[in-house]
Backbone bond lengths (Angstrom), bond angles and torsions (degrees), N, CA, C in turn:
res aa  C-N    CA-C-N  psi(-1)  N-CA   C-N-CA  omega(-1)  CA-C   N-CA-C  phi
1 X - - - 1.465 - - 1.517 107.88 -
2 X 1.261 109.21 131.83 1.722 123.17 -166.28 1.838 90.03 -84.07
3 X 1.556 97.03 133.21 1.601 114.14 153.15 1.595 104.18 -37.06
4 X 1.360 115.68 -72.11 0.798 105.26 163.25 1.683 164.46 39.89
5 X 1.292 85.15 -98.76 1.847 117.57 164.23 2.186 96.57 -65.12
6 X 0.997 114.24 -38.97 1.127 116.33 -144.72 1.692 102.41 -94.02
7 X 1.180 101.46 -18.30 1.700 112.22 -179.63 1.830 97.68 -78.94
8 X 1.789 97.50 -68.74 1.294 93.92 165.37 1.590 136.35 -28.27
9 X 1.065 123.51 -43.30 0.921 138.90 -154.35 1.848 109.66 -83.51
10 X 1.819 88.29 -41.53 1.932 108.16 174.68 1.056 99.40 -43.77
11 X 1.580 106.10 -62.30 1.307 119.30 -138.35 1.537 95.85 -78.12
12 X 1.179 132.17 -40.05 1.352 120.33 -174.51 1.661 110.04 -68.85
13 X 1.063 101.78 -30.22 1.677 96.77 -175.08 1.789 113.56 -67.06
14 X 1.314 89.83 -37.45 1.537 105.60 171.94 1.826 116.85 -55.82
15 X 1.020 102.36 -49.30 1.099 114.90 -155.34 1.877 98.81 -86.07
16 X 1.189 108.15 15.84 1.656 121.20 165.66 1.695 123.80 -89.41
17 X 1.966 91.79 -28.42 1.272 103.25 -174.70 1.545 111.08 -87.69
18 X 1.466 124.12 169.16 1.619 104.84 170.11 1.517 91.52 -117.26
19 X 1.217 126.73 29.42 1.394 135.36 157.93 1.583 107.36 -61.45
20 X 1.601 118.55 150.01 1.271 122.54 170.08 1.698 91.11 -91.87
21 X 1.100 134.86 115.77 1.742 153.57 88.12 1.283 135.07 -15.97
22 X 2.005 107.61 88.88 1.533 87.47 178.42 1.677 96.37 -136.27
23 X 1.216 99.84 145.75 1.705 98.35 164.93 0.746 132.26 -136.64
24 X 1.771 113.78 144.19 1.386 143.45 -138.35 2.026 96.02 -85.76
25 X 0.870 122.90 127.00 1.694 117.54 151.25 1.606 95.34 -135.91
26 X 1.443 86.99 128.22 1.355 89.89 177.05 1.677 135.87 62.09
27 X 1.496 128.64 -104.48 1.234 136.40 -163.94 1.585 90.43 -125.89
28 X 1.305 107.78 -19.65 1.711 105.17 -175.37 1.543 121.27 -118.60
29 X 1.473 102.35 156.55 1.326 101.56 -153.58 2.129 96.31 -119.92
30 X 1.037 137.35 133.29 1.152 124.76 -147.12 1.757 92.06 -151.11
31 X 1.746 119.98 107.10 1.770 108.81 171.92 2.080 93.04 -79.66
32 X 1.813 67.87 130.00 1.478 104.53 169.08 1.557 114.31 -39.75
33 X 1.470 118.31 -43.66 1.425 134.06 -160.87 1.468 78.95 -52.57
34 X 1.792 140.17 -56.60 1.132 127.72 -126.87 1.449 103.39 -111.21
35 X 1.478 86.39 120.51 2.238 93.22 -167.85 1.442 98.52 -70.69
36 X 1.372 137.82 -23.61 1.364 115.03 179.09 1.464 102.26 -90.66
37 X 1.254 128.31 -13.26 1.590 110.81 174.25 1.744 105.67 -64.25
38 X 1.882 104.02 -28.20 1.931 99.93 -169.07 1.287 97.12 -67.20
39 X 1.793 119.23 -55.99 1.362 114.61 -146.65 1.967 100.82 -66.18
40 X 1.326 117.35 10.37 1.150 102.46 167.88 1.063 144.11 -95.67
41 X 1.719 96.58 -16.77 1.328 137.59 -154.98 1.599 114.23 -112.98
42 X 1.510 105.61 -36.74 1.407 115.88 -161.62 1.868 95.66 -99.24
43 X 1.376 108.35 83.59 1.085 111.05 -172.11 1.912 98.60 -138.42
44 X 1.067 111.34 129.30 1.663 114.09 152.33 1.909 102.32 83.96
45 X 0.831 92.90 168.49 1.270 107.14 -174.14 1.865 109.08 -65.59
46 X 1.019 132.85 38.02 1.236 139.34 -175.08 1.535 115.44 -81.63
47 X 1.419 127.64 154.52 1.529 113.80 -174.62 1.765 92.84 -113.21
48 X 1.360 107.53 142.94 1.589 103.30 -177.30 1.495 113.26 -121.72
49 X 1.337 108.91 172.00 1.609 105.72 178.53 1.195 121.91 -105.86
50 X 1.063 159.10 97.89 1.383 141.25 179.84 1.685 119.46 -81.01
51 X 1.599 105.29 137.33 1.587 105.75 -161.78 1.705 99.62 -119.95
52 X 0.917 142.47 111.63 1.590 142.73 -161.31 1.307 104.33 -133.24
53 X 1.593 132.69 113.14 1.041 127.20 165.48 1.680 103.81 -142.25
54 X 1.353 113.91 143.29 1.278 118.08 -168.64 1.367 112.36 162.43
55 X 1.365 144.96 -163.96 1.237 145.71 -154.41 1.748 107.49 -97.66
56 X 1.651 83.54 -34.90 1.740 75.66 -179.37 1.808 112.09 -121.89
57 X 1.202 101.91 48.47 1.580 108.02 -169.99 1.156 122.01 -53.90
58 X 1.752 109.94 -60.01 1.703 102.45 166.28 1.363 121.54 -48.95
59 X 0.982 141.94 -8.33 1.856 131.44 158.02 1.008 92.92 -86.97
60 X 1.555 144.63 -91.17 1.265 99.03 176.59 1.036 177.31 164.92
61 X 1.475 108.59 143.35 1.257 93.53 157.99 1.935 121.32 -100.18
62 X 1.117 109.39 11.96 1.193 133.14 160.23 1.583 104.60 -59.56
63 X 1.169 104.36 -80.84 1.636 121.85 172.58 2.088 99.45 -32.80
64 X 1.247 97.98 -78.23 1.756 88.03 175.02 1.397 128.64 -50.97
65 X 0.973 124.06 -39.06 1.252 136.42 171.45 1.418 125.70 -28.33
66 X 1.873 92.44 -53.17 1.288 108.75 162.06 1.245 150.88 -88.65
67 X 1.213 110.96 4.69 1.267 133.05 170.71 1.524 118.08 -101.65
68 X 1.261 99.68 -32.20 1.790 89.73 166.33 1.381 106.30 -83.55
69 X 1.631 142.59 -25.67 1.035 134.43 149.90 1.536 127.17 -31.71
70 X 1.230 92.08 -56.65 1.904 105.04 164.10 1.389 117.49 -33.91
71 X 1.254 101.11 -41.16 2.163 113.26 -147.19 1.353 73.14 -85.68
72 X 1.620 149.86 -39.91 1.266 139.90 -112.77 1.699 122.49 31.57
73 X 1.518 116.73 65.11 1.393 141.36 -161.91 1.596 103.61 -134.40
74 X 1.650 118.02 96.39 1.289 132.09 175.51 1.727 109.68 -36.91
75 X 1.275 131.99 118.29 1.731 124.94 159.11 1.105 108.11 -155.63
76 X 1.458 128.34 132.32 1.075 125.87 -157.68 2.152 81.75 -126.67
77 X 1.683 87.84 141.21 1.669 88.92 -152.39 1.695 82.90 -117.55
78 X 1.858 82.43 125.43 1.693 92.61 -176.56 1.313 143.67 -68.21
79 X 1.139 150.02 55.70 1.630 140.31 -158.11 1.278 126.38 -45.98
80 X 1.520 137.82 104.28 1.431 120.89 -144.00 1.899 70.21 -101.64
């Protein structure tokens, strides 16, 4: 299964919410909405954070949750 499929896939799910979506790898912080910020980011076995705050956050990050679950893609999604 292509990275790929799986960036696409962020980014579209993301890009349903009018929540700000951003995720953390590492030192950098990258909104999901933007497939060239993933395909830069979403590389290697790395564990990421996802930070969602906005009107409709609990979907989601429900909604994300499951899709990087899908990819089999580590993110542990933050609750401030």
């Amino acid at each position: 299964m292509s990275n790929n499929a799986a960036i696409v896939e962020i980014s579209q799910t993301a890009s349903q919410f009018s929540s700000s979506i951003v995720l953390q790898a590492e030192s950098k912080y990258i909104d999901v909405k933007s497939i060239l910020g993933l395909f830069t980011t979403l590389v290697g076995g790395h564990s990421y954070e996802l930070h969602v705050h906005g009107p409709d956050a609990e979907e989601a990050k429900k909604a994300m949750a499951d899709v990087f679950a899908k990819h089999n893609l580590n993110v542990t999604v933050i609750s401030d």
